[in-house]
N, CA, C and O atoms as a GROMACS GRO file, in nm:
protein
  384
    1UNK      N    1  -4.005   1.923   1.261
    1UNK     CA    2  -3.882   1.892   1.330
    1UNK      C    3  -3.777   1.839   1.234
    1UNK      O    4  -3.658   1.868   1.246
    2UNK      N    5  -3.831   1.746   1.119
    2UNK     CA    6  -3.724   1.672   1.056
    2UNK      C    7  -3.648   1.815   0.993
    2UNK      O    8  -3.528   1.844   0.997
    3UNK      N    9  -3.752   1.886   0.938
    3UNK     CA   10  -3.693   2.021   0.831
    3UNK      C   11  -3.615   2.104   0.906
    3UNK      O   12  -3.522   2.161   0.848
    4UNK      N   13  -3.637   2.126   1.043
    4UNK     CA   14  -3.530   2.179   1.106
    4UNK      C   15  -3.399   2.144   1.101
    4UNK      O   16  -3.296   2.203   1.067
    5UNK      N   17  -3.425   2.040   1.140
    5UNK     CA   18  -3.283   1.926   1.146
    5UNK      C   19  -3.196   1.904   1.014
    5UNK      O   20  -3.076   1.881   1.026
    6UNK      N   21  -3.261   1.911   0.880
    6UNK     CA   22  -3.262   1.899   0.789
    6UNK      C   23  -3.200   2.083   0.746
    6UNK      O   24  -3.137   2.083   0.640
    7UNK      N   25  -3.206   2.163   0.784
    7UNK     CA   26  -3.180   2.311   0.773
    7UNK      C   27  -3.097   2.315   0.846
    7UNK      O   28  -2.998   2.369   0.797
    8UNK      N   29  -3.080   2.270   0.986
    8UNK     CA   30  -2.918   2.227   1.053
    8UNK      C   31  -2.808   2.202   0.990
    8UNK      O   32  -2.718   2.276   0.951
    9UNK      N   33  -2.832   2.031   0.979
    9UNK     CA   34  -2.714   1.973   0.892
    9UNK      C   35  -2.644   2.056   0.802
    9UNK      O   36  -2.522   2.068   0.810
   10UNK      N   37  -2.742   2.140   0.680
   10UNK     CA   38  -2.684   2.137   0.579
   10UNK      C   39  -2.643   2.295   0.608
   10UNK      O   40  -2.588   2.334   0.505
   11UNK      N   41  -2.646   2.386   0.691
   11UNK     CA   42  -2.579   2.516   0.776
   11UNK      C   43  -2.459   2.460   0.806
   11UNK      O   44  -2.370   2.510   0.736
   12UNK      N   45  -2.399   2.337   0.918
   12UNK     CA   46  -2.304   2.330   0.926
   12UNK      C   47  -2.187   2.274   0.850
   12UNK      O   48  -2.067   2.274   0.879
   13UNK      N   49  -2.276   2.207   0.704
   13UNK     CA   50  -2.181   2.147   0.627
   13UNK      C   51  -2.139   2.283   0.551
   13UNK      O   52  -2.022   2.317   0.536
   14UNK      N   53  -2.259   2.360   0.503
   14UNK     CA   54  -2.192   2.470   0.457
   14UNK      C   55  -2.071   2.566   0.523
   14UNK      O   56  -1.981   2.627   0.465
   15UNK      N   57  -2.101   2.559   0.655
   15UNK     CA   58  -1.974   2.675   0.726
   15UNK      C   59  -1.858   2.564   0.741
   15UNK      O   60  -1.773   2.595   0.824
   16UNK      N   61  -1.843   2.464   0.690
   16UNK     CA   62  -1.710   2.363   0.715
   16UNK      C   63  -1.680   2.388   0.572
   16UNK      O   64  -1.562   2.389   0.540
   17UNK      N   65  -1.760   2.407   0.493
   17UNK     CA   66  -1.721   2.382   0.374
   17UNK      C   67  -1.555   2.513   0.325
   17UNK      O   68  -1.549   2.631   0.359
   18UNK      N   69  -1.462   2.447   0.253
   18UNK     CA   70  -1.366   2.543   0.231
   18UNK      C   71  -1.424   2.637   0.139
   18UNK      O   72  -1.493   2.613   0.040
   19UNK      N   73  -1.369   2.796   0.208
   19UNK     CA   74  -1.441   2.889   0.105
   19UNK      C   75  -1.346   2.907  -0.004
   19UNK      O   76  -1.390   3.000  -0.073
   20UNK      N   77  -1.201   2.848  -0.066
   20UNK     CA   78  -1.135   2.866  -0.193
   20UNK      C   79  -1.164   2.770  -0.294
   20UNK      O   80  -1.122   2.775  -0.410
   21UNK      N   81  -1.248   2.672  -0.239
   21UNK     CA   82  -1.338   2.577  -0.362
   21UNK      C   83  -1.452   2.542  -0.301
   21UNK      O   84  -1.480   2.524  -0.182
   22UNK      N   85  -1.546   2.530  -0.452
   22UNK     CA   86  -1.640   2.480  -0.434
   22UNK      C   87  -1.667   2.282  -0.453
   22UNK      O   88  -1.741   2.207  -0.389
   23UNK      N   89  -1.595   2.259  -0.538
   23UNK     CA   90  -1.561   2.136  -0.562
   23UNK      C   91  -1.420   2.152  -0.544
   23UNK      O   92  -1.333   2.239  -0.540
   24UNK      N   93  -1.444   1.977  -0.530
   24UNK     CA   94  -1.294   1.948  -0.513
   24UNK      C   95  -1.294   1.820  -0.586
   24UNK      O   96  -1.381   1.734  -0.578
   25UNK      N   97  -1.158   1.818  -0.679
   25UNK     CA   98  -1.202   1.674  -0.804
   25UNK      C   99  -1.100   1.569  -0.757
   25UNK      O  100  -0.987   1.563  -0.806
   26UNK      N  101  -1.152   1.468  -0.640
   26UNK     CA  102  -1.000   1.419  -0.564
   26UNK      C  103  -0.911   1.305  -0.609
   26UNK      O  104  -0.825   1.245  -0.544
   27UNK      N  105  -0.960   1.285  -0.770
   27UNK     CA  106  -0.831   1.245  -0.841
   27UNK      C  107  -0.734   1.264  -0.897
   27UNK      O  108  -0.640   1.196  -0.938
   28UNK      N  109  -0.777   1.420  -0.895
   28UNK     CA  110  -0.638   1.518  -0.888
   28UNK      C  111  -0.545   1.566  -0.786
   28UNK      O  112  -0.444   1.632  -0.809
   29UNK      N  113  -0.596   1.524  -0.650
   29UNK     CA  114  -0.545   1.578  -0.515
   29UNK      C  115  -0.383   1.495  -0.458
   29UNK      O  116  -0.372   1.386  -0.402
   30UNK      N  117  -0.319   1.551  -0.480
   30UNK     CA  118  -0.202   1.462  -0.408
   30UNK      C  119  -0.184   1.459  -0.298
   30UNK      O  120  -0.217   1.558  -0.233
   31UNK      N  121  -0.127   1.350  -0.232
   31UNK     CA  122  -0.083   1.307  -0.101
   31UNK      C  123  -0.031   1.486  -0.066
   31UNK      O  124  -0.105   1.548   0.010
   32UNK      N  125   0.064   1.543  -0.109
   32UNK     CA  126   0.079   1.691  -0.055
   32UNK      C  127  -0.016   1.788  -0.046
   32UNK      O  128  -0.035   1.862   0.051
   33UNK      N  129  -0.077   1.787  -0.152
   33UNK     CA  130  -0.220   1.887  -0.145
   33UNK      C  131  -0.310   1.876  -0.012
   33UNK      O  132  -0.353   1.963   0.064
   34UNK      N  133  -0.325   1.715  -0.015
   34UNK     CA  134  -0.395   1.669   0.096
   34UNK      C  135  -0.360   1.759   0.222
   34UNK      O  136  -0.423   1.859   0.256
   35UNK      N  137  -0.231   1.698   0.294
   35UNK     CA  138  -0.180   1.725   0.431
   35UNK      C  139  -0.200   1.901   0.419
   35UNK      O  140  -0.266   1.967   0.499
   36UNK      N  141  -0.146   1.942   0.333
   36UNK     CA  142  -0.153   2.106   0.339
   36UNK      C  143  -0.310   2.196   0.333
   36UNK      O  144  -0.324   2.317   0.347
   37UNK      N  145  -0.385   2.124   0.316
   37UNK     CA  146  -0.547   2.140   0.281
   37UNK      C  147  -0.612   2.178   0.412
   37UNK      O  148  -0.734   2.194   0.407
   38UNK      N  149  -0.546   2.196   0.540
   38UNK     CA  150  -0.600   2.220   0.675
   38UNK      C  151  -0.742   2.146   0.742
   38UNK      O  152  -0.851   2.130   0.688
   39UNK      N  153  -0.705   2.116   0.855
   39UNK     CA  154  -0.769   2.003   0.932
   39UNK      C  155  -0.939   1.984   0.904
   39UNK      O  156  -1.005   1.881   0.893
   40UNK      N  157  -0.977   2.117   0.899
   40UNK     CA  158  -1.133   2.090   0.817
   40UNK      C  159  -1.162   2.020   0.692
   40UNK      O  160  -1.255   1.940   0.688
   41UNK      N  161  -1.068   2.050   0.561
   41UNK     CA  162  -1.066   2.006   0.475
   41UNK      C  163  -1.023   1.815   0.479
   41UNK      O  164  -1.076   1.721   0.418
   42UNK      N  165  -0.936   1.817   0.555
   42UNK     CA  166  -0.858   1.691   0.569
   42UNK      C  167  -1.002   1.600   0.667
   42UNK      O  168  -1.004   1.478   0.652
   43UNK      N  169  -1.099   1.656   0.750
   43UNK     CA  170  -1.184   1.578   0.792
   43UNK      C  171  -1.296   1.644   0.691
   43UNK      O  172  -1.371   1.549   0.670
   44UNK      N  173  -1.316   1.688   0.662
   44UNK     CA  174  -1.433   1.614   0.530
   44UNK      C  175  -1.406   1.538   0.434
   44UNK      O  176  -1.491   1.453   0.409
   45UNK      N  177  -1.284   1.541   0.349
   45UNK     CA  178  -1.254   1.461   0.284
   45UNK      C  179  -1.232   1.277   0.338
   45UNK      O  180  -1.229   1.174   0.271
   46UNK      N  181  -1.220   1.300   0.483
   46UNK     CA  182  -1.209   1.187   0.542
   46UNK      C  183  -1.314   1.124   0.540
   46UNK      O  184  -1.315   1.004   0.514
   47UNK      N  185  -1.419   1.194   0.566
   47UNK     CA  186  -1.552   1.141   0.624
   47UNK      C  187  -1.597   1.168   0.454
   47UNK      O  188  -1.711   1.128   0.431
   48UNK      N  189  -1.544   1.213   0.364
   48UNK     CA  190  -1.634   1.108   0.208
   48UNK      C  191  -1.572   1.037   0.184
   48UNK      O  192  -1.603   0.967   0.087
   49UNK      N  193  -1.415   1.002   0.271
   49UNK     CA  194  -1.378   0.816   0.169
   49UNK      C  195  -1.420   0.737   0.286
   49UNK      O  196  -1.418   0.614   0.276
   50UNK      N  197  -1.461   0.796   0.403
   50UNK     CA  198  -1.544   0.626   0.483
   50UNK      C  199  -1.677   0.611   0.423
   50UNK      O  200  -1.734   0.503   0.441
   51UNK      N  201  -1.749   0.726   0.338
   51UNK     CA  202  -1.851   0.688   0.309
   51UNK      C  203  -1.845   0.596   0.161
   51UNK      O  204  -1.906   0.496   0.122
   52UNK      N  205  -1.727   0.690   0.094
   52UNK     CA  206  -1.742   0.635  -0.075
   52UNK      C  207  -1.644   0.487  -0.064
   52UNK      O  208  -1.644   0.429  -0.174
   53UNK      N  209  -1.556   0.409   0.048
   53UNK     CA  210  -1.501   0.313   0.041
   53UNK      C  211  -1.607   0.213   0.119
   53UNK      O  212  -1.599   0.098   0.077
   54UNK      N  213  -1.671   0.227   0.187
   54UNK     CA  214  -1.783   0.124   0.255
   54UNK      C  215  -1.874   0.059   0.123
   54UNK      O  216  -1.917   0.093   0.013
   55UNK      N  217  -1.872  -0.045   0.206
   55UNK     CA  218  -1.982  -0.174   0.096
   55UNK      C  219  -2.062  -0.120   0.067
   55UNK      O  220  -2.100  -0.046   0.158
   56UNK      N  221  -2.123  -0.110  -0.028
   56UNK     CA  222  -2.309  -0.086  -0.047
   56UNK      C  223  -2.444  -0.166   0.084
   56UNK      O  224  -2.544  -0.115   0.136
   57UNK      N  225  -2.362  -0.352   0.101
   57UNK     CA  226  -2.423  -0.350   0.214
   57UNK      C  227  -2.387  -0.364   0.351
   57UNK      O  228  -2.427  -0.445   0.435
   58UNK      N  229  -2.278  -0.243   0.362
   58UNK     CA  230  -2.236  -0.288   0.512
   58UNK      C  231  -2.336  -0.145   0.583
   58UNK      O  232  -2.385  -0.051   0.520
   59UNK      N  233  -2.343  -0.170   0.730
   59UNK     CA  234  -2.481  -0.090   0.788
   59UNK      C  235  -2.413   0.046   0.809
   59UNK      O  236  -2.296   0.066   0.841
   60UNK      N  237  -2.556   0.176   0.772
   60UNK     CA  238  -2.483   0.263   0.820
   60UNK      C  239  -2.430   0.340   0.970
   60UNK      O  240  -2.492   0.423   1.036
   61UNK      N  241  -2.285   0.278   0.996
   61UNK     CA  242  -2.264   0.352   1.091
   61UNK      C  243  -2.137   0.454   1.063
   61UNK      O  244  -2.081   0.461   0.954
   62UNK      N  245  -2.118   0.496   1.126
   62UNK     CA  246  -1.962   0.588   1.140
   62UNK      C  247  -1.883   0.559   1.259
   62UNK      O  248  -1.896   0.587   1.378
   63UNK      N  249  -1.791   0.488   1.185
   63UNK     CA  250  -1.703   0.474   1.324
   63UNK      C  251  -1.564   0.551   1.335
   63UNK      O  252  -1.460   0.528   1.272
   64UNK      N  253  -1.585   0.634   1.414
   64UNK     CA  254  -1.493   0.727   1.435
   64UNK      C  255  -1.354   0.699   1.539
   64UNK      O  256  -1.306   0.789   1.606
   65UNK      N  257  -1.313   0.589   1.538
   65UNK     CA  258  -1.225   0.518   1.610
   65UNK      C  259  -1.163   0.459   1.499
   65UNK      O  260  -1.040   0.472   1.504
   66UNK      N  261  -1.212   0.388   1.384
   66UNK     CA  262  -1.118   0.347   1.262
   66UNK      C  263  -1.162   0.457   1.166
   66UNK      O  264  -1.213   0.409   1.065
   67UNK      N  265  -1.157   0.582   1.165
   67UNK     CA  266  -1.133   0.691   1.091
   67UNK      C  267  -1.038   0.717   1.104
   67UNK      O  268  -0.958   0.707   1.011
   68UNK      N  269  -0.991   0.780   1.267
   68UNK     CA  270  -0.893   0.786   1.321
   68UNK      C  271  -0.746   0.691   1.295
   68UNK      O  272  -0.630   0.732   1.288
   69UNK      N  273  -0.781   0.594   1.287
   69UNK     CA  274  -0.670   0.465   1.264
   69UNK      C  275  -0.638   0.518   1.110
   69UNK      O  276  -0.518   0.532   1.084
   70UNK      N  277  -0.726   0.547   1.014
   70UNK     CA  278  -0.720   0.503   0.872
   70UNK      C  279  -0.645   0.657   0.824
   70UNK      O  280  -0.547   0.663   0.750
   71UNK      N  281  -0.714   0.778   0.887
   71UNK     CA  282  -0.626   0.900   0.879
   71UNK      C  283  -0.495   0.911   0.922
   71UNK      O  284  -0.419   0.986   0.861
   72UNK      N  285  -0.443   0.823   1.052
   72UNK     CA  286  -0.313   0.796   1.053
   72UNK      C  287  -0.236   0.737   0.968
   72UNK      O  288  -0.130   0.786   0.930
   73UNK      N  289  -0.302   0.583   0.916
   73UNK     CA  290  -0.211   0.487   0.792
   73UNK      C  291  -0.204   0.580   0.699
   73UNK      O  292  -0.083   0.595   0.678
   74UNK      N  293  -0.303   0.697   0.589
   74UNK     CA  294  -0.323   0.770   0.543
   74UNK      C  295  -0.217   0.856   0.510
   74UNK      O  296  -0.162   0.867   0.400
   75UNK      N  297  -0.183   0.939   0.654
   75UNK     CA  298  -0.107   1.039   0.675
   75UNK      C  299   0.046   0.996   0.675
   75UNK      O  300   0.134   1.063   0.621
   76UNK      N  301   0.068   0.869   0.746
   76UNK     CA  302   0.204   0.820   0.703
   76UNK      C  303   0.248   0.832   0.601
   76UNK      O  304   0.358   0.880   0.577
   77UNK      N  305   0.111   0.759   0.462
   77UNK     CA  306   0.173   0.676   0.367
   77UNK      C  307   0.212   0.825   0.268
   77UNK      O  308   0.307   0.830   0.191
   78UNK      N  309   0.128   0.924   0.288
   78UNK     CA  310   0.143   1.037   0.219
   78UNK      C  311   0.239   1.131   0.264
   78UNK      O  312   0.277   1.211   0.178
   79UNK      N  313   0.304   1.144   0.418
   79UNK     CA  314   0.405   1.195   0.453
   79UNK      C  315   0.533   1.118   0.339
   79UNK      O  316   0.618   1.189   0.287
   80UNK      N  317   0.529   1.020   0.324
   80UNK     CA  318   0.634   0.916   0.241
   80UNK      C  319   0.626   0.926   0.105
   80UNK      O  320   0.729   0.922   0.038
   81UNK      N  321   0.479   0.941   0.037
   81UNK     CA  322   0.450   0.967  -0.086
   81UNK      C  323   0.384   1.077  -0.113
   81UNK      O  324   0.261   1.075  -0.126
   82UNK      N  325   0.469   1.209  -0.128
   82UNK     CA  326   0.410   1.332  -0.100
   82UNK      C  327   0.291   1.360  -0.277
   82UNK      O  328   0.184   1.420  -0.288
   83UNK      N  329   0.373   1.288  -0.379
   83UNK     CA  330   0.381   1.286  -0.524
   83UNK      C  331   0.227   1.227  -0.552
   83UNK      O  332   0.141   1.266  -0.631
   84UNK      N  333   0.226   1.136  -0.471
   84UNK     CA  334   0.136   1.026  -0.476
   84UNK      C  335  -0.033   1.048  -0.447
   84UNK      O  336  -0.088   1.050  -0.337
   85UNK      N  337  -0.096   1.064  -0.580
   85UNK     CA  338  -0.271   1.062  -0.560
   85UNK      C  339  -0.299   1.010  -0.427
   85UNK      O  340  -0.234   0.934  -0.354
   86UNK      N  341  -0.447   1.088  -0.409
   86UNK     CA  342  -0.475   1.063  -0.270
   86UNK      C  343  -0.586   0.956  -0.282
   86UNK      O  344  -0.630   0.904  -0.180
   87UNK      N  345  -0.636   0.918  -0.419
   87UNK     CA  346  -0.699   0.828  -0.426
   87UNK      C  347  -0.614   0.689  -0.405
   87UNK      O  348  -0.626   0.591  -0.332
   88UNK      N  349  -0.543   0.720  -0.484
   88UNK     CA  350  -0.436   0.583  -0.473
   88UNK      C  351  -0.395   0.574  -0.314
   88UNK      O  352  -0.404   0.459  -0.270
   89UNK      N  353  -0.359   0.656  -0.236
   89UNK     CA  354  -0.257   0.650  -0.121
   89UNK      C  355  -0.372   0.567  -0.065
   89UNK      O  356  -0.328   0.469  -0.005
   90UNK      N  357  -0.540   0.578  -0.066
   90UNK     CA  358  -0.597   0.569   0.024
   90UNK      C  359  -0.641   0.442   0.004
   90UNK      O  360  -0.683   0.377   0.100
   91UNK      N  361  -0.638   0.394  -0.110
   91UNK     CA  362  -0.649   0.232  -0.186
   91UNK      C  363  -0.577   0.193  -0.116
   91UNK      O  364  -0.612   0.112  -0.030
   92UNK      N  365  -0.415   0.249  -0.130
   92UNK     CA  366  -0.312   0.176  -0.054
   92UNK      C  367  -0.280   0.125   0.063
   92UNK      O  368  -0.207   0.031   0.092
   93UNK      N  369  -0.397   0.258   0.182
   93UNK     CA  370  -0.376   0.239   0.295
   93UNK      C  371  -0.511   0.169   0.418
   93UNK      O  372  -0.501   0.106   0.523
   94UNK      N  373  -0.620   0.216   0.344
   94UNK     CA  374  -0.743   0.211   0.430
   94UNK      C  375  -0.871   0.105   0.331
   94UNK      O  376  -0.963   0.045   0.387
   95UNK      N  377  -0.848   0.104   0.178
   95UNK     CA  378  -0.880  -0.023   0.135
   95UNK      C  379  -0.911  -0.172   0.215
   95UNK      O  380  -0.820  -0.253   0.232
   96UNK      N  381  -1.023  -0.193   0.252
   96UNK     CA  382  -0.964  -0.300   0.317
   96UNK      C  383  -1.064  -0.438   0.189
   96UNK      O  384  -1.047  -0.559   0.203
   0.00000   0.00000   0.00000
């Protein structure tokens, strides 16, 4: 059962995955790249900075109610700073 589940997951990460890259190096990504990157791209990348900005020991959950909040501060700060790394924007905005 786990290997099923385990053959799941990684089917649907693959069909989310964007087919014009395989990596993506997101200290090169600007606040414009970002927004223009289409809504799949823009929620995976979301869901690796709630994972890569969380504590080492805070528990694992996903809360998809301050994703939501943090993709908005996000999306402002990069509507405003189109120029502006998306690493930085996201220091700037969802850092807590």
């Amino acid at each position: 059962m786990k290997t099923l589940s385990a053959i799941l997951v990684a089917a649907m990460l693959a069909a989310a995955t964007p087919a014009h890259a395989q990596k993506l190096d997101l200290s090169t990504v600007t606040c414009k790249q970002f927004i223009e990157s289409g809504k799949e791209t823009i929620s995976l990348i979301l869901m690796w900075m709630a994972g890569y900005f969380t504590d080492e020991d805070d528990p694992p959950i996903v809360d998809f109610d301050k994703m939501q909040e943090d993709a908005k501060k996000l999306g402002a700060y990069c509507a405003q700073n189109p120029t502006a790394g998306l690493i930085t924007a996201a220091e700037e905005t969802i850092v807590q």
